[in-house]
N, C-alpha and C positions, 0 to 999 in steps of 0.2 A: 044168823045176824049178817047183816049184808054189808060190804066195804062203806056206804052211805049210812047207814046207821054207827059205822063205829067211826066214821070221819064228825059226824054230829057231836058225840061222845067226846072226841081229841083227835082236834085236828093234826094234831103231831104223832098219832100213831104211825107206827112203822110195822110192816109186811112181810113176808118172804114170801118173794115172785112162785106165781105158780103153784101157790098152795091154796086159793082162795079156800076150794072145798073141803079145807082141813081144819078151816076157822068153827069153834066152839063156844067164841062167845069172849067175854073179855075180863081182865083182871085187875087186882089192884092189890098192891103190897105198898108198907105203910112209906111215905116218901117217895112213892113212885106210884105213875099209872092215872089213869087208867090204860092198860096196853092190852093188844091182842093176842089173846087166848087159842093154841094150836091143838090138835091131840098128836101126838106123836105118831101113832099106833095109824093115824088116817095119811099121814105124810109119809111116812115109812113106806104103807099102801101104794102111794103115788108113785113116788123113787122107784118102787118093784116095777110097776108098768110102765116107766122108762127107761129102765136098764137094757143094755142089749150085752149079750154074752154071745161068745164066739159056741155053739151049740153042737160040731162035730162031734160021734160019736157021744155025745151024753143023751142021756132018755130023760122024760120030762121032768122027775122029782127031780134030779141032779142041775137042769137047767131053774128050775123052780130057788133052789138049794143058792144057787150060785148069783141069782139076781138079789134076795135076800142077803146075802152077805156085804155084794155090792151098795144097796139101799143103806143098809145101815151104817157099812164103813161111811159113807158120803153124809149122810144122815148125822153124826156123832160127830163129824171131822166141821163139816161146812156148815150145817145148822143149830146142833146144840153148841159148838161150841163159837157160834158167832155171837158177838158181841157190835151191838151197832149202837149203844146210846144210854139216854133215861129210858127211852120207852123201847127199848127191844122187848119181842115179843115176846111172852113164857109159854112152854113147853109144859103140856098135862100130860101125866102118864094115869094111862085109862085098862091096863089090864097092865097087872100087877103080877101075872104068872111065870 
């Protein structure tokens, strides 16, 4: 679903920058919505390959290890727990492991 399709949908939908390719589509809960639909699991993804860690002396699981942590701390703190409106966007949890 493309930022133009869900601008058609609600024009007052709201975003998190830089996530386009984590959009899954859209939601609607009752009094609210329709808003845009994230996978967690695909942004977390993202986060990971923007993280940079100081990598002396670690080998690559340990670096791997250490951006994941970072992704998620940022992840939980700045995104799920943002609150921007009626229409903030919701958050799908897509593996449940």
């Amino acid at each position: 679903m493309s930022i133009d399709e869900i601008a058609e949908i609600n024009e007052d939908a709201l975003f998190f920058d830089g996530f386009n390719d984590a959009i899954i589509g859209m939601a609607e809960r009752i009094n609210f919505g329709p808003v845009v639909a994230y996978s967690e699991s695909k942004i977390i993804e993202i986060l990971i390959k923007e993280m940079e860690v100081d990598d002396t002396d670690m080998d690559e699981d340990e670096i791997n290890d250490e951006k994941r942590t970072m992704a998620v701390e940022y992840y939980e703190f700045n995104i799920k727990g943002a609150y921007m409106g009626e229409f903030t966007p919701i958050l799908i949890i897509t593996n449940l492991d």
